[in-house]
KERO-479110 format. One record per atom (N, C-alpha, C): x, y, z. Coordinates in steps of 0.2 Angstrom, whole numbers, plus 5000, padded with zeros to 4 digits. Atoms other than C-alpha are relative to their C-alpha. Layout:
BEGIN
XYZ
...
//
This chain:
BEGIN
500449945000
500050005000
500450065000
499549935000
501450125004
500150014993
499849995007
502250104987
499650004994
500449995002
500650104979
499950094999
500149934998
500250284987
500750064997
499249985001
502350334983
499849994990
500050015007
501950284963
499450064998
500249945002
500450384963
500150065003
499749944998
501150524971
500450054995
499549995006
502550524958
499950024994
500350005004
501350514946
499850074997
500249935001
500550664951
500350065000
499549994999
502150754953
499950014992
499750005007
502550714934
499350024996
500649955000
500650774931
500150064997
499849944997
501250924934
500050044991
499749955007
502050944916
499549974994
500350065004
500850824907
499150035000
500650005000
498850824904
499649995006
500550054994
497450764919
500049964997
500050075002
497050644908
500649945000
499650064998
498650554905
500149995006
499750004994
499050594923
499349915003
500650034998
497250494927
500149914995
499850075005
497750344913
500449965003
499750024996
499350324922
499949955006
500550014994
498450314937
499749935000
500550075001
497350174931
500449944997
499550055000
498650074925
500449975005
499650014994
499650084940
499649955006
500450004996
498150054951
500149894997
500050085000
497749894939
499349975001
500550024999
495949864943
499250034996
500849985003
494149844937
500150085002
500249965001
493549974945
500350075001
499849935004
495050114941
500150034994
500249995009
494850094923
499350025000
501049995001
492850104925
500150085003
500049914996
493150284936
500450054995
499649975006
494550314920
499450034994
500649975006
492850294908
499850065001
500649945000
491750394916
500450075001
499549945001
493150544919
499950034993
499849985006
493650534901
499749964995
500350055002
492350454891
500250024992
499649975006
493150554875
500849954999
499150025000
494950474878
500149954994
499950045005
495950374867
500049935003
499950034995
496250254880
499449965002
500750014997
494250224884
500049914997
500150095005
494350034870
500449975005
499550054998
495849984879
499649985009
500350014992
495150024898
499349975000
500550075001
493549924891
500049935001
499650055001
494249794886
500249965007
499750024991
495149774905
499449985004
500549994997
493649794912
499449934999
500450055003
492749664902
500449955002
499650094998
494149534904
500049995006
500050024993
494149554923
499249985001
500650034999
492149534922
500249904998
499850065003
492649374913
500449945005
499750004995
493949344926
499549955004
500349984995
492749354940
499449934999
500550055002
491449254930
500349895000
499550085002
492749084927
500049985010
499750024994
493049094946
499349975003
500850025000
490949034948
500349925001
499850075001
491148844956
499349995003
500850014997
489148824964
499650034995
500750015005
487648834953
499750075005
500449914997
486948994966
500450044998
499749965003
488549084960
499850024992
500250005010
488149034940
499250055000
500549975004
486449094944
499750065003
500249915000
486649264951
500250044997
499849975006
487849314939
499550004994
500450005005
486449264926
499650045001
500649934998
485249384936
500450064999
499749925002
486649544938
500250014993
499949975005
487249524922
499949954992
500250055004
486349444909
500150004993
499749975006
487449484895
500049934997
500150075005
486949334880
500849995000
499450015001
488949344877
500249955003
499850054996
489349274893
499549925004
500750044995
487749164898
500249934995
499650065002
488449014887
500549975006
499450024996
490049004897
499750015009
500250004991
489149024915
499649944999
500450065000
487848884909
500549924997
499350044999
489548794904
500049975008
499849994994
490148824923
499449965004
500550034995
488348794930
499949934999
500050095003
488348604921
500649975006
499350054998
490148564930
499850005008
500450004994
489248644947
499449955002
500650065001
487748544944
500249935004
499850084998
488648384946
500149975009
499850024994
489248404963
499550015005
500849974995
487548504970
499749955004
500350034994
486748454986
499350035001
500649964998
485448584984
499450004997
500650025004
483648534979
500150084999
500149935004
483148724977
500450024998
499249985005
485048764968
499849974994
500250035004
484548644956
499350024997
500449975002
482948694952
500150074996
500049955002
483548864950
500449984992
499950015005
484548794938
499649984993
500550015007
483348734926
499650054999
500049945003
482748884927
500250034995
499649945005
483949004922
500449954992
499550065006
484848844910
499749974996
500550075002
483448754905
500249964992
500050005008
483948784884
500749965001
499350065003
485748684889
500249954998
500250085005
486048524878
500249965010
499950074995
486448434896
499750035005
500449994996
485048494906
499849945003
500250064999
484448304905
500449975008
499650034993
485948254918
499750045005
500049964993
485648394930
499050005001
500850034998
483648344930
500049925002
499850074999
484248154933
500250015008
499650004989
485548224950
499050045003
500549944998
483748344953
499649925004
500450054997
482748184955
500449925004
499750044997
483948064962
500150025008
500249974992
484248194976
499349995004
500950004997
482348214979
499849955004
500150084998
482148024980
500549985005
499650034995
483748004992
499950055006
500249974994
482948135003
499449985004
500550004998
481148095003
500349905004
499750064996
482047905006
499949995009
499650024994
482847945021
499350055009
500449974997
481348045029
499549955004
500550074996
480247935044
499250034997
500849975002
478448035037
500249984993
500150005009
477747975021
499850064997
500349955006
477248125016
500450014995
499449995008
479148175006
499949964996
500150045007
478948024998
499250014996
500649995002
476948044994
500250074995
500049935005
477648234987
500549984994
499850045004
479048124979
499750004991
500650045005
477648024969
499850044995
500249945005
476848184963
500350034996
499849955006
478048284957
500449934993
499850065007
478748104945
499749955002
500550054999
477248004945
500549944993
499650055006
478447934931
500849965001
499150004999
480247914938
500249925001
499950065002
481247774936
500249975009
500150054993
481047744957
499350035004
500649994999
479247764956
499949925005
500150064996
479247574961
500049995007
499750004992
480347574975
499750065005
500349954997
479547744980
499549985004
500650025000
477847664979
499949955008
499950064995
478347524991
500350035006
499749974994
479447635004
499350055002
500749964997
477747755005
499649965004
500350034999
476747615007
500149995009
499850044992
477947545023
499950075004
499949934994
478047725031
499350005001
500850005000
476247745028
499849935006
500350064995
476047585039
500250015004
499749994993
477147615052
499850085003
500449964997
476247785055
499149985003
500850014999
474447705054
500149965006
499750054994
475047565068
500350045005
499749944994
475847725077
499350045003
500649974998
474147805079
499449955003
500350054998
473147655080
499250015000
500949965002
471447745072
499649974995
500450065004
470047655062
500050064993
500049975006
470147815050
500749984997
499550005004
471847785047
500249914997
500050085001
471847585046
499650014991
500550005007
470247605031
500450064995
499749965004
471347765022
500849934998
499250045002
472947635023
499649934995
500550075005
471847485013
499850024993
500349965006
471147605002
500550024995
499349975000
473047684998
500349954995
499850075002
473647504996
499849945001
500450075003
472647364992
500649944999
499650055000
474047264989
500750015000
499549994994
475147305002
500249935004
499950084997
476047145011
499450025007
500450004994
475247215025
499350015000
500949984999
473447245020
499549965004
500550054996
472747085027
500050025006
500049984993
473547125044
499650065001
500349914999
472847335044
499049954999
500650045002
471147225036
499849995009
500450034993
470947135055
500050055004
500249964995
471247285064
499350045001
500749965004
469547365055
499649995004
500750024997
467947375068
499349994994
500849995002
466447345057
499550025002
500649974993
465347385070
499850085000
499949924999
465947555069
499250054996
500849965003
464047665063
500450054996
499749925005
464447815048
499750045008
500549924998
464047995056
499750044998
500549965006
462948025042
500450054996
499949955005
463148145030
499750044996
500349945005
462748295021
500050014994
499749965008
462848405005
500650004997
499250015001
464348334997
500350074998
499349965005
464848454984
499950075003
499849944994
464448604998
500749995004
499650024994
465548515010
500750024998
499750015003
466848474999
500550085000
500049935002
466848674992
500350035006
500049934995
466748755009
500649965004
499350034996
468148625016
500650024997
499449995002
469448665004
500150074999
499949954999
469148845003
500150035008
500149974995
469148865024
500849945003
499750044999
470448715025
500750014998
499449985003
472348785023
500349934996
499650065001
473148585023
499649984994
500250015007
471648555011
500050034991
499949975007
471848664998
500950014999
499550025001
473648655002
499949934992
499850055005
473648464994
499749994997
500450005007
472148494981
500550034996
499349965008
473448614972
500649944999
499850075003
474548454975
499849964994
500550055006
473448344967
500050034994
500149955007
473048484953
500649984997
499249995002
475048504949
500249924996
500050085001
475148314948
499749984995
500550045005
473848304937
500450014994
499749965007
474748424925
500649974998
499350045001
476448324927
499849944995
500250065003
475648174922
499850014993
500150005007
474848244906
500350034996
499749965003
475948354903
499950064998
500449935002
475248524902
500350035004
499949935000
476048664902
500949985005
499350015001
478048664907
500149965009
500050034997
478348514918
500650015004
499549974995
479948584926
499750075005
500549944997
478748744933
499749975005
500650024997
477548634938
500249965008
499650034994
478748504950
500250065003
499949954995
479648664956
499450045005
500449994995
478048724963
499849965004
500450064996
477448564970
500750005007
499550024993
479348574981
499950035003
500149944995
478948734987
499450005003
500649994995
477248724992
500049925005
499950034994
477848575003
500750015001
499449954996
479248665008
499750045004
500349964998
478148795013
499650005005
500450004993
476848715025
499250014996
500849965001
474948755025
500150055001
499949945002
475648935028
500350044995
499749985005
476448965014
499549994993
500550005007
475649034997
499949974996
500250045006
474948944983
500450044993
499849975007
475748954967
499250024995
500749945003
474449054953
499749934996
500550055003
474148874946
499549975002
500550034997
473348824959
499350065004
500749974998
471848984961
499649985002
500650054999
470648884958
500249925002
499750065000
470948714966
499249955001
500850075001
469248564960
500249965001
499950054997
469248424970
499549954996
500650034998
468248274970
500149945001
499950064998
467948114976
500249924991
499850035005
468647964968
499549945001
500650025002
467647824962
499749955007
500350034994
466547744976
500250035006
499849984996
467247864988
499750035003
500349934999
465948004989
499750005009
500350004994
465147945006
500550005005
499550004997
466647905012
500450065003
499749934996
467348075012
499750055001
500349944998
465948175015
499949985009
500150014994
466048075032
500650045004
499749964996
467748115036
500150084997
500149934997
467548295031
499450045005
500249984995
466348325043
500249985009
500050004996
467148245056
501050055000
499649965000
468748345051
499850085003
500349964997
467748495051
499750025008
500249994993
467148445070
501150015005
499450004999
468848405074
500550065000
499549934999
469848565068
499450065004
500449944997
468348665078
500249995007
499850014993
468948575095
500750044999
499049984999
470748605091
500050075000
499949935001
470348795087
499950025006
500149984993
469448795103
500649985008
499350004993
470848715114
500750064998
499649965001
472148815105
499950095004
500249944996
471148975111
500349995007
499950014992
471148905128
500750015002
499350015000
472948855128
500550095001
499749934999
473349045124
499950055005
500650004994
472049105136
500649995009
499750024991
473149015151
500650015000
499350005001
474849035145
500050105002
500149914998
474249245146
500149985009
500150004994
473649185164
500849985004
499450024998
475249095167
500550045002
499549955001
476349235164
499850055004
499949964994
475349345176
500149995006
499950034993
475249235189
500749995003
499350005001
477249215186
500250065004
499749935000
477549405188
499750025008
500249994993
476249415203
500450005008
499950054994
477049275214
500650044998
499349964998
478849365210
500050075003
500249924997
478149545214
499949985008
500250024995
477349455229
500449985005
499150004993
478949395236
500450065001
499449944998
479849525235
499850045005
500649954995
478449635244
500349975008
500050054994
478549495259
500750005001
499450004999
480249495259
500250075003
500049914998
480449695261
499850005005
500549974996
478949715274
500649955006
499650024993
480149575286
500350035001
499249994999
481749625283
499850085006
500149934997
480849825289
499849985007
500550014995
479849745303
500549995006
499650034995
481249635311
500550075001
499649964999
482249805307
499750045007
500249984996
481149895318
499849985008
499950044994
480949765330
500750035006
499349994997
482849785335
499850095003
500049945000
482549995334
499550035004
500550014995
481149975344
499550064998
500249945003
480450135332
499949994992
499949995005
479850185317
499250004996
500850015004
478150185303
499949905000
500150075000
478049995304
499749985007
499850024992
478449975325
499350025001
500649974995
476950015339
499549944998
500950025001
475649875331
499849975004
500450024995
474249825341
500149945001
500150065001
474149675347
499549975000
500650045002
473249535339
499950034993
500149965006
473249655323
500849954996
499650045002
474149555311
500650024995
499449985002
475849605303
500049994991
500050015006
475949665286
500549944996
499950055004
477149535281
499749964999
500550055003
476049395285
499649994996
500550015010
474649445273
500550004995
499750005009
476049465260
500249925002
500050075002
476449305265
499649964997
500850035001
474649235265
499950014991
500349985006
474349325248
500849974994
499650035003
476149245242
499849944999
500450085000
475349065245
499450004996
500550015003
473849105237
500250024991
500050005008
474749145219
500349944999
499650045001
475849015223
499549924995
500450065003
474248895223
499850014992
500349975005
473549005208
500449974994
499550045003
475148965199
499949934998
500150064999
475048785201
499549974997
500850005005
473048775196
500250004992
500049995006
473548855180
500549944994
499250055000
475248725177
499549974997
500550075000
473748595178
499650004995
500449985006
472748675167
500249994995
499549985006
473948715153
500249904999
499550035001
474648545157
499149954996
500650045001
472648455154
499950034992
500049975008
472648575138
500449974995
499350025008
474248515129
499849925001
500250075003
473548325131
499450004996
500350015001
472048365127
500150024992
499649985006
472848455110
500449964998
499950045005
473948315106
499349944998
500750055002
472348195108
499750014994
500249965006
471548315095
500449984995
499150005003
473248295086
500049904998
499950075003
473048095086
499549974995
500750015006
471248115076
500050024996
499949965006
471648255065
500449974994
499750015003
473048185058
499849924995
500150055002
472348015053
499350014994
500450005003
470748095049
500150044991
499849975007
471848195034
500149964995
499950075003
472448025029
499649964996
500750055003
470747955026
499750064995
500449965003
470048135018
500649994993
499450025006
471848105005
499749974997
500050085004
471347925001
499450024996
500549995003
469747994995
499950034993
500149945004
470148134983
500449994994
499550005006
470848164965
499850084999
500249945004
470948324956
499549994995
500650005003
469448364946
500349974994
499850045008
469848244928
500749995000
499450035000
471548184935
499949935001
499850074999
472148014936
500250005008
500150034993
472347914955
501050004999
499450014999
474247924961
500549924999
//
């Protein structure tokens, strides 16, 4: 740095008898860097020098661009500077990144920005191989179920089919619910295990009647995040399969909106999301959505409660430590004036009871107040997983029910 500052000083020195511009050309040379040739242009955008200080400029972008080894580097360069000259040589770069990528969304991105590259093919090959060695390795069927959807075609549709199938049983067998038994039968029919889920099945069991389907259905999926969640599922799925409209668009939504959750937005394909039941199924799920519908109406109402006592909790927390402190003060002055044998506290009647005690007394009575609520909250969150052991099963059986409107069955 000294010797830097020493050259252009000497520069400016020899300035003296020379032009500003040479003096500033100098400078840029000496300097050596993108951005003192780019400060050269804009000075002297007239100079003789401006092709060559281009030129610099341009090879150090080029530079800069070569030194890109992940696919998020290839594809922010392709956003800041989306010069067609270089966008070959970055989707060059991005293919050699591709190979090693670990990142579902990097990949994605790539087929975005790359999609027109003759080996796009590979890097949708690594896209789905990853997908499948993640949804694999997951204990919840659902990754694999989202798997399914987005390559209802894929050459580990098989092995998919059959790993869903076992996770899906060792969830149904984890809850141990007669919704989730009948959605597991329905699902897979020739499953090793179906006979077994088969005897778990009560028959006995009475429906809970049923209403207005295609009301239900309607006002279920537009008031239901999780269901209009996996109708857009279903939708997207359908499109994959018949191929409508760009089948890399369609997958990358389906990862995002199970990436995203029930609170996470809806891609624009799915605005409109038409359900309906699949063949012989319509009683079926207009039962469990009504028992869904009773179902998310408890949970809303224990969840209220839940917030409700946890407010409580937190005052009855601050009370009981206001309250000691209080008790504690009111001794320490009492016993002070005990000793002093004076003071605003000393002189009390006797048989008139000493303000510590009540703060004691009133200490004991948040203490129990606290406690009560403990109980509460703790009666709340069972009775919220409880909720939690119906709902989930009941999704499973309202699933097994549905297709998108003029789709094909998974």
């Amino acid at each position: 740095m000294k010797q830097l500052c020493l050259v252009i000083f000497a520069l400016a020195l020899a300035g003296c008898a020379t032009s500003p511009e040479v003096t500033a050309w100098n400078i840029a040379k000496e300097v050596n860097t993108p951005a003192g040739y780019q400060n050269f242009v804009q000075q002297y955008p007239s100079s003789s020098h401006v092709k060559e200080a281009r030129k610099f400029v341009e090879k150090s972008k080029i530079d800069q661009i070569m030194k890109a080894d992940t696919v998020s580097e290839c594809v922010r360069t392709m956003k800041t500077n989306p010069d067609p000259k270089t966008a070959a040589m970055v989707a060059d770069l991005a293919v050699k990144a591709a190979q090693k990528e670990t990142s579902v969304a990097d990949l994605y991105d790539f087929i975005t920005y790359f999609k027109g590259h003759v080996e796009v093919g590979i890097v949708r090959n690594r896209l789905e191989e990853l997908e499948f060695k993640g949804a694999r390795e997951e204990v919840s069927p659902v990754a694999m179920e989202y798997f399914l959807l987005r390559y209802p075609e894929s050459r580990f549709a098989d092995e998919g089919k059959k790993l869903f199938a076992e996770k899906s049983y060792t969830q149904v067998m984890a809850w141990g619910n007669q919704f989730g038994f009948k959605a597991f039968l329905w699902s897979f029919p020739e499953s090793p295990r179906a006979a077994e889920v088969q005897g778990w099945i009560n028959s006995s069991l009475p429906p809970t009647g049923f209403s207005n389907f295609p009301q239900t259905l309607a006002q279920a999926v537009e008031n239901s995040p999780w269901l209009k969640k996996y109708g857009c599922a279903l939708t997207l799925s359908a499109a994959i399969r018949k191929k409508t409209g760009d089948v890399d668009s369609l997958r990358q939504a389906l990862y995002e909106i199970e990436a995203g959750g029930n609170s996470g937005p809806l891609p624009e394909a799915c605005s409109t999301v038409i359900l309906e039941a699949k063949l012989g199924r319509r009683e079926a799920l207009d039962e469990g959505l009504l028992m869904m519908a009773k179902a998310e109406e408890r949970r809303t109402e224990l969840a209220s409660h839940w917030k409700v006592y946890g407010e409580r909790d937190e005052m009855s927390k601050a009370a009981f430590s206001a309250s000691s402190i209080v008790a504690d003060e009111l001794e320490s002055a009492e016993l002070s004036e005990e000793v002093l044998g004076s003071g605003p506290l000393g002189g009390l009647d006797v048989g008139r009871e000493k303000a510590s005690v009540s703060a004691r007394k009133a200490l004991e009575r948040f203490k129990m107040a606290e406690k009560t609520i403990a109980r509460d909250r703790a009666d709340i969150k069972r009775l919220l997983l409880e909720m939690d052991g119906l709902y989930r099963p009941l999704q499973f059986y309202v699933a097994s029910c549905l297709v998108a409107k003029s789709g094909g069955e998974l």
